[in-house]
C-alpha positions as YAML, in Angstrom:
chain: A
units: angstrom
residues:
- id: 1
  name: UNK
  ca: [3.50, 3.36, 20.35]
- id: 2
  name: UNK
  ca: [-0.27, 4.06, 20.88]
- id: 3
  name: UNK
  ca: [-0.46, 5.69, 17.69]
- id: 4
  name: UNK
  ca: [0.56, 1.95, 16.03]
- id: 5
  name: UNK
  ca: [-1.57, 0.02, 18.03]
- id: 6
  name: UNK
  ca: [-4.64, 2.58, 17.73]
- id: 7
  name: UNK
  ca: [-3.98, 1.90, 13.83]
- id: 8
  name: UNK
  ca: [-4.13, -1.90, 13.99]
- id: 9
  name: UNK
  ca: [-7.49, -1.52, 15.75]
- id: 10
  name: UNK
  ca: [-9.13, 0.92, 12.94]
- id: 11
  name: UNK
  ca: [-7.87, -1.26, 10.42]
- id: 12
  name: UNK
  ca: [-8.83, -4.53, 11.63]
- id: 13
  name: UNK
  ca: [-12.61, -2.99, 12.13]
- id: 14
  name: UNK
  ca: [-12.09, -1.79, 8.19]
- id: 15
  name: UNK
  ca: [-10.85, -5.08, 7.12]
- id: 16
  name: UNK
  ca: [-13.98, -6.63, 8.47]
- id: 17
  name: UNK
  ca: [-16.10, -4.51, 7.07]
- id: 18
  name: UNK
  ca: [-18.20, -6.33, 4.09]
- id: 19
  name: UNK
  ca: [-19.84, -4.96, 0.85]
- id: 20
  name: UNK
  ca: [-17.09, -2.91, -0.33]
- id: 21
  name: UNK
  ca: [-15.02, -4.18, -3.09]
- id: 22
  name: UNK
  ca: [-11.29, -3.85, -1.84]
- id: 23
  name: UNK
  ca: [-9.67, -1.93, -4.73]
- id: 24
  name: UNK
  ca: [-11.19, 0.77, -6.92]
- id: 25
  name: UNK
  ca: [-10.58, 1.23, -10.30]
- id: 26
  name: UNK
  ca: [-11.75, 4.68, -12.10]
- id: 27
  name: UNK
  ca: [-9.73, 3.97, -15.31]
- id: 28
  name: UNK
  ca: [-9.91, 1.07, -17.83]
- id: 29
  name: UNK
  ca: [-6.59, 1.08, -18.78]
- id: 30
  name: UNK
  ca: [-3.54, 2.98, -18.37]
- id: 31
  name: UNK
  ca: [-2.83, 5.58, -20.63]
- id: 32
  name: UNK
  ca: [0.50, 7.79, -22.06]
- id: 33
  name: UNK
  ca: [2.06, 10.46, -24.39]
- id: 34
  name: UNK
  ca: [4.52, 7.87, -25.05]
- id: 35
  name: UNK
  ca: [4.96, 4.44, -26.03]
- id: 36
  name: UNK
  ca: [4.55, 2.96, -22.66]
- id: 37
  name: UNK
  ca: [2.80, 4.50, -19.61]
- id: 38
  name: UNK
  ca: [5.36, 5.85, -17.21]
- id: 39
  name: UNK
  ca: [4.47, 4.78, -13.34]
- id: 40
  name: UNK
  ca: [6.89, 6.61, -10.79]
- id: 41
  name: UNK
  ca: [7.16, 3.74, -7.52]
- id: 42
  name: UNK
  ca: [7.70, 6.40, -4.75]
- id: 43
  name: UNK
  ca: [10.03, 4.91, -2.26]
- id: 44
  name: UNK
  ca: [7.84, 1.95, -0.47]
- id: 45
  name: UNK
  ca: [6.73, 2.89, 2.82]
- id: 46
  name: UNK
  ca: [6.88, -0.81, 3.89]
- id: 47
  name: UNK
  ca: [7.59, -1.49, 7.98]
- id: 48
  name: UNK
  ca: [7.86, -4.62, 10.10]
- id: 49
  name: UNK
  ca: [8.13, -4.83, 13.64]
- id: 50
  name: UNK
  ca: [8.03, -7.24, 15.87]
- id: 51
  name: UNK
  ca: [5.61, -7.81, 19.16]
- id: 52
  name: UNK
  ca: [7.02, -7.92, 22.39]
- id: 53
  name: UNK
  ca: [5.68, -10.17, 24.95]
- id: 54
  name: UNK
  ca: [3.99, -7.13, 26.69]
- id: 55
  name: UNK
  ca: [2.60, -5.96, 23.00]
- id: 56
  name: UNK
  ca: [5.28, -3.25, 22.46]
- id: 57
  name: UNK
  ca: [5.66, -2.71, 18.30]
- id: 58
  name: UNK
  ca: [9.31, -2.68, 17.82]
- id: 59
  name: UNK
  ca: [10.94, -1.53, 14.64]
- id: 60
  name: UNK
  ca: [12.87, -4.26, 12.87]
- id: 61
  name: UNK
  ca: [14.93, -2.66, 10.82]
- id: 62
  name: UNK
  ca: [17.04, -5.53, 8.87]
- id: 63
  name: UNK
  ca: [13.06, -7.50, 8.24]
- id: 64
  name: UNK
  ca: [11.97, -3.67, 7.08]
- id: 65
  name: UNK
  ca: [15.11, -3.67, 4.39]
- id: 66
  name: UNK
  ca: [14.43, -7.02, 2.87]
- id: 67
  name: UNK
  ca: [10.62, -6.29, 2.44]
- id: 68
  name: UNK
  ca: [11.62, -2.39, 0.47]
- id: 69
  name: UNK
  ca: [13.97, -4.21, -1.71]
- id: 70
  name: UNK
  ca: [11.94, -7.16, -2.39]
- id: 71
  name: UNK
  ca: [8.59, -5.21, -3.22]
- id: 72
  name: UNK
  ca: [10.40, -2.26, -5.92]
- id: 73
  name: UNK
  ca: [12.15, -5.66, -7.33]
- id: 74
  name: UNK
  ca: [8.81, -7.30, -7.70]
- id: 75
  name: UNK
  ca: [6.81, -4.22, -8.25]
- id: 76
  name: UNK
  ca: [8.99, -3.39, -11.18]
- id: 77
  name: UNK
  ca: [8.22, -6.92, -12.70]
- id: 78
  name: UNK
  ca: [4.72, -6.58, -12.22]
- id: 79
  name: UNK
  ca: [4.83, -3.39, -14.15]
- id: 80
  name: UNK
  ca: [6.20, -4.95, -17.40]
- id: 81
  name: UNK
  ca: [3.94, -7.68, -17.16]
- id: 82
  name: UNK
  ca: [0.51, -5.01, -17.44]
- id: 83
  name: UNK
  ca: [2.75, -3.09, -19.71]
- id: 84
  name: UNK
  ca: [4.21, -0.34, -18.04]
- id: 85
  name: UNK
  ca: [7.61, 1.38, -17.55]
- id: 86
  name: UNK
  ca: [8.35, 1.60, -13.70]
- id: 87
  name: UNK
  ca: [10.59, 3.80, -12.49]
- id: 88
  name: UNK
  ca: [12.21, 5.09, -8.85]
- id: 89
  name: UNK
  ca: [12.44, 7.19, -7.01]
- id: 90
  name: UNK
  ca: [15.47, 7.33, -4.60]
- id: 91
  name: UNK
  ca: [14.58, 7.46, -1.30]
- id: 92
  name: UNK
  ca: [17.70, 8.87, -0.41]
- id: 93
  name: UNK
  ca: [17.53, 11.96, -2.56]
- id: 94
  name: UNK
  ca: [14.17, 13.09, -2.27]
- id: 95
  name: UNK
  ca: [13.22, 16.39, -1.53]
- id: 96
  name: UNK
  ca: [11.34, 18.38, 1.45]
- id: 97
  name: UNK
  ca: [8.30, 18.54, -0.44]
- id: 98
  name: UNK
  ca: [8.61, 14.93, -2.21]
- id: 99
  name: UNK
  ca: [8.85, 13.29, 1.71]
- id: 100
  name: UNK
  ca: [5.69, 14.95, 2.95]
- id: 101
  name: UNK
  ca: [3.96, 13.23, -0.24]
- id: 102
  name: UNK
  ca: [4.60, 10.25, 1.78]
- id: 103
  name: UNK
  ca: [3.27, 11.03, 4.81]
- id: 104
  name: UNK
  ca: [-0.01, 12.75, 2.95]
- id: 105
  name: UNK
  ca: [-0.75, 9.62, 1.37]
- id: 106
  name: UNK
  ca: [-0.58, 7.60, 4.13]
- id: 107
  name: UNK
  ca: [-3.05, 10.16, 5.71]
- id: 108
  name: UNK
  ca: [-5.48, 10.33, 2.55]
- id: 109
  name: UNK
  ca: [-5.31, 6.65, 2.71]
- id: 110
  name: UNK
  ca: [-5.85, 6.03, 6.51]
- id: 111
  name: UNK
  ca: [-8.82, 8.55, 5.50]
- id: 112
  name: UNK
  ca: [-10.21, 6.95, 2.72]
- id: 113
  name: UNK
  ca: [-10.25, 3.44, 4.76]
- id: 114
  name: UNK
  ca: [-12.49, 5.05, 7.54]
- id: 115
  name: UNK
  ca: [-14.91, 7.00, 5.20]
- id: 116
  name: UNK
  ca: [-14.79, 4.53, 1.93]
- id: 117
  name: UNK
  ca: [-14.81, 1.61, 3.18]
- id: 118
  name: UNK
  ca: [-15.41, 1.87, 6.73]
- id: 119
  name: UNK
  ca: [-18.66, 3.24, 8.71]
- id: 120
  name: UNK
  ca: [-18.22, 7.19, 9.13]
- id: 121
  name: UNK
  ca: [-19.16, 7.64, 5.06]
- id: 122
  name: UNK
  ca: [-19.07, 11.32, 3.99]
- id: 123
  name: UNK
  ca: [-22.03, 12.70, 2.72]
- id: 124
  name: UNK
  ca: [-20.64, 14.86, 1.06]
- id: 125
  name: UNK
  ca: [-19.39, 12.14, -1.28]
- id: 126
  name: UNK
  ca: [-22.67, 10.82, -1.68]
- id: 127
  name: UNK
  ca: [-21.10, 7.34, -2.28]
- id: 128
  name: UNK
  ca: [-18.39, 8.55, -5.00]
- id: 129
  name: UNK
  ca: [-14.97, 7.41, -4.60]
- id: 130
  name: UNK
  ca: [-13.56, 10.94, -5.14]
- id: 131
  name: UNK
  ca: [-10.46, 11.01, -3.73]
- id: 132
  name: UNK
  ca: [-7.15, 12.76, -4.63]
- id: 133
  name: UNK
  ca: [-3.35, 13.95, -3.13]
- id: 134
  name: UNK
  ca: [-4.10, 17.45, -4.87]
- id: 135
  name: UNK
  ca: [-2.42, 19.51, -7.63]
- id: 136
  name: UNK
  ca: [1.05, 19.71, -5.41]
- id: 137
  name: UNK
  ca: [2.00, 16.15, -6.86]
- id: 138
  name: UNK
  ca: [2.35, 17.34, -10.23]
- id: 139
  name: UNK
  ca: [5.70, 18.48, -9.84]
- id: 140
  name: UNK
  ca: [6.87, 14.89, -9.94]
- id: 141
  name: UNK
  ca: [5.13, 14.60, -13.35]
- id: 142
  name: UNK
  ca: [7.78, 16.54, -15.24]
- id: 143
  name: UNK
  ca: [10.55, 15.83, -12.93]
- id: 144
  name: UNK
  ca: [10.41, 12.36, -13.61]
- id: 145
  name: UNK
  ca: [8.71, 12.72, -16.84]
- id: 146
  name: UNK
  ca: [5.89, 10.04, -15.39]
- id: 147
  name: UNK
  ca: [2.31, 9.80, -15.79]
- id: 148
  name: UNK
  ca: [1.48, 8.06, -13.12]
- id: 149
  name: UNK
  ca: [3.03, 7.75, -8.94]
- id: 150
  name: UNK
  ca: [2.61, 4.62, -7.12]
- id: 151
  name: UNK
  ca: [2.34, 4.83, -3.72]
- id: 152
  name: UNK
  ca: [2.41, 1.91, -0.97]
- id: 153
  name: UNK
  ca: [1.76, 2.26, 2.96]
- id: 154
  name: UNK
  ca: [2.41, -1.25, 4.50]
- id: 155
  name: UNK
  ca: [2.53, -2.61, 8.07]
- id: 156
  name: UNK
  ca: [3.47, -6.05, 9.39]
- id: 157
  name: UNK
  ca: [3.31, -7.17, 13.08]
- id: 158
  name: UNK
  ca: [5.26, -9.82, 14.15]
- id: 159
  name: UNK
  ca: [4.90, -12.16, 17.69]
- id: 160
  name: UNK
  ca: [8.38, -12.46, 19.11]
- id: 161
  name: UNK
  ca: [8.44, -15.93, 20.98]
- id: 162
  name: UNK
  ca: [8.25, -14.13, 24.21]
- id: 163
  name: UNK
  ca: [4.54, -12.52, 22.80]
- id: 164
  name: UNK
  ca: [4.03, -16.04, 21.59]
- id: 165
  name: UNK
  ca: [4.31, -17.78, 24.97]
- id: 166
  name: UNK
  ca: [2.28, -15.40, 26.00]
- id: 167
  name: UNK
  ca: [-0.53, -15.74, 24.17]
- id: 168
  name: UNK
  ca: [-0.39, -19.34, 24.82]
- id: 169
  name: UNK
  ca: [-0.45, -18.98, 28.66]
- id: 170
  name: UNK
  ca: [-3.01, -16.66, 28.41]
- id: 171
  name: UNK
  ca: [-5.08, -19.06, 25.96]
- id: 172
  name: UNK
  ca: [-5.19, -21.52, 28.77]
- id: 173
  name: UNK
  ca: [-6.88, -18.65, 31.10]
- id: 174
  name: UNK
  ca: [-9.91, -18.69, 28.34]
- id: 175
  name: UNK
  ca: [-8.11, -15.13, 27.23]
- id: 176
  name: UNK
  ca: [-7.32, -13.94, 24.00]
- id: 177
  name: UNK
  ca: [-4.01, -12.25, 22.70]
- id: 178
  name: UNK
  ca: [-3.40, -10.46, 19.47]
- id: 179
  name: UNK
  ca: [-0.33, -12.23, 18.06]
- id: 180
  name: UNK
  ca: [0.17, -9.16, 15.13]
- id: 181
  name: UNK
  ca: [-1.31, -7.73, 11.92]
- id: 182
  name: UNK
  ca: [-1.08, -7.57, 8.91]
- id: 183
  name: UNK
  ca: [-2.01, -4.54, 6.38]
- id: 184
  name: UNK
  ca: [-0.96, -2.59, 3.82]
- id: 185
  name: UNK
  ca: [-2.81, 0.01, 0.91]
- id: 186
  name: UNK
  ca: [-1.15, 1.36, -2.33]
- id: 187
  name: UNK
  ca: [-2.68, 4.17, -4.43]
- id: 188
  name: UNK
  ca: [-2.03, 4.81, -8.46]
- id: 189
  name: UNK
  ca: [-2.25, 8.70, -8.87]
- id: 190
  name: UNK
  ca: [-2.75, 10.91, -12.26]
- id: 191
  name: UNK
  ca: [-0.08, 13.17, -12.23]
- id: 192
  name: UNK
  ca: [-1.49, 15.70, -14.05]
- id: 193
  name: UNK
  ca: [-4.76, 16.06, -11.79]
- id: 194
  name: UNK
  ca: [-3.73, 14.29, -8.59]
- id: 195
  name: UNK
  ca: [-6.21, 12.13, -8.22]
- id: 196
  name: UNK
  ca: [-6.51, 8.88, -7.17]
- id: 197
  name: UNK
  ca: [-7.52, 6.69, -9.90]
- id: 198
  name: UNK
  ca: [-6.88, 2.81, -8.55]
- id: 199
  name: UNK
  ca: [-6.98, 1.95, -5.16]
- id: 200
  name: UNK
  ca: [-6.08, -1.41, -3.18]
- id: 201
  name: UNK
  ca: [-5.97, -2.65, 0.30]
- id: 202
  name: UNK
  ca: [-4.95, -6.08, 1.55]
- id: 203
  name: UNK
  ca: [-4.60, -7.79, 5.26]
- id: 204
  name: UNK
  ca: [-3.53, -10.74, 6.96]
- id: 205
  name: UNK
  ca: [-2.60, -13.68, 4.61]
- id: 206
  name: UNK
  ca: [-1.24, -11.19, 1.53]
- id: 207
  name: UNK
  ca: [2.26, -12.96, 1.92]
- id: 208
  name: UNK
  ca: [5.72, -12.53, 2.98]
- id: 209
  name: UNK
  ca: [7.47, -9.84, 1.81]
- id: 210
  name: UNK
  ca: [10.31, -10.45, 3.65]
- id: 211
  name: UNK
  ca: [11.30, -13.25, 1.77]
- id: 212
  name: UNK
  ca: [12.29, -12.99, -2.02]
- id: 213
  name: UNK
  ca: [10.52, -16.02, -2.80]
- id: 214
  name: UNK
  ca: [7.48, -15.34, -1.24]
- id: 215
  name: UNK
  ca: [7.39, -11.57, -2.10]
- id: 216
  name: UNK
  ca: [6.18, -12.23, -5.62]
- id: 217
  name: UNK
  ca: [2.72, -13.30, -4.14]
- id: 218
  name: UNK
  ca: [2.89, -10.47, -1.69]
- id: 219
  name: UNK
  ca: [3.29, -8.06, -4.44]
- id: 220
  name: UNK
  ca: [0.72, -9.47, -7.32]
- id: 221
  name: UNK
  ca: [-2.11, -9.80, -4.21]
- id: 222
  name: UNK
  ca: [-1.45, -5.97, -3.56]
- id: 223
  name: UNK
  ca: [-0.96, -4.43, -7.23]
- id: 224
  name: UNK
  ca: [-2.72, -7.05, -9.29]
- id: 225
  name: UNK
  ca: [-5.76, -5.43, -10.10]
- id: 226
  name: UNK
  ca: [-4.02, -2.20, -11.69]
- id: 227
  name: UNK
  ca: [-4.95, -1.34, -15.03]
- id: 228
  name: UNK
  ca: [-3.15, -2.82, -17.90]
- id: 229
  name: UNK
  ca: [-1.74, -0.22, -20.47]
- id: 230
  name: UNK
  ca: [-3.63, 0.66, -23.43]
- id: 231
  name: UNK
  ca: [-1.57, -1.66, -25.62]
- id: 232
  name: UNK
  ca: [-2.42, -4.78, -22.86]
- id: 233
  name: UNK
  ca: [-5.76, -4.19, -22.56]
- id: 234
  name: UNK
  ca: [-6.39, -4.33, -25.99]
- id: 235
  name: UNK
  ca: [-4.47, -7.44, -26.96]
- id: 236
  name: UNK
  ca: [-2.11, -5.52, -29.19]
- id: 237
  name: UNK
  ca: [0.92, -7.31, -27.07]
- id: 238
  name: UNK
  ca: [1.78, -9.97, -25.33]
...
């Protein structure tokens, strides 16, 4: 539980850090062997929870459901619109090795927030946005015969009444109570190299994604500045 709420505290300091565009974008458009560029949606790593009156994060696992089906529905929209192929990858049958991806990127991410965006810069980096998952992703590149993986890290707090109530009492004291957060990053990786080549974070007011017809919104605010395929970005389609 400390872990969590140590999170929402680094990230709301990020998030109000100014001067830093939110996403990154290192390639003008999306490119492919084939006809269409192939992004591989690794299996959303999108959680809700809700706030107990004491501030306790509690996994909500039915709200956590509806927001993973909801984003690869609307993800996979999105995708045709910039004109891409997206593909899935089932959570359910994923290796050893293709579960750890998920935990590295959330890592690299949580990283990249602090020393990109946030205060501690590297200097090492001089600036650069150089940042990558490292050669071991390229498995999925063959396996899935995909040039690009999608990854998404997303967190949603929610007050319970009780936490609600709370707050409210303790407004009337002149004290303040967090009543949630709201957060979330995704990363487009080159499967051949590893690296990071788009970039995105959102927070509070990104949208619902626990709701289908909000989820759209949710989605477009997160992945909408993604490069368009080669074919888009040139006009050659509609």
């Amino acid at each position: 539980m400390k872990k969590r709420l140590t999170t929402i505290t680094v990230l709301a300091l990020v998030a109000g850090c100014a001067g830093t565009p939110a996403d990154v974008q290192k390639i003008d458009a999306l490119q492919s062997i084939g006809d269409d560029p192939r992004i591989l949606l690794m299996p959303p790593d999108v959680r809700y929870y809700r706030l107990t009156a004491g501030g306790v994060p509690e996994p909500n696992e039915e709200w956590t459901s509806a927001a993973q089906a909801n984003f690869s529905r609307e993800a996979k929209g999105y995708a045709s619109h910039i004109g891409a192929d997206l593909i899935e990858a089932d959570r359910d049958s994923l290796s050893e090795d293709e579960i750890v991806y998920e935990t590295l990127h959330s890592a690299v991410g949580n990283a990249l927030l602090t020393h990109h965006y946030g205060m501690f810069k590297l200097p090492a980096k001089a600036g650069r946005f150089d940042w990558s998952l490292g050669p071991g992703v390229a498995p999925l590149r063959s396996q899935y015969d995909a040039d690009y993986a999608l990854f998404v890290h997303y967190r949603d707090y929610q007050a319970s009444g009780g936490r609600v109530a709370f707050a409210l009492l303790a407004a009337a004291a002149g004290v303040g109570v967090p009543m949630g957060a709201e957060f979330g990053f995704a990363s487009l990786v080159d499967l051949e190299s590893g690296d990071i080549v788009w970039f995105n974070r959102v927070v509070a007011g990104s949208g619902e994604l626990r709701k289908e017809d909000e989820a759209r919104t949710a989605v477009v605010k997160l992945l909408g500045t993604i490069p368009r395929s080669k074919a888009k970005a040139s006009g050659d389609t509609e």
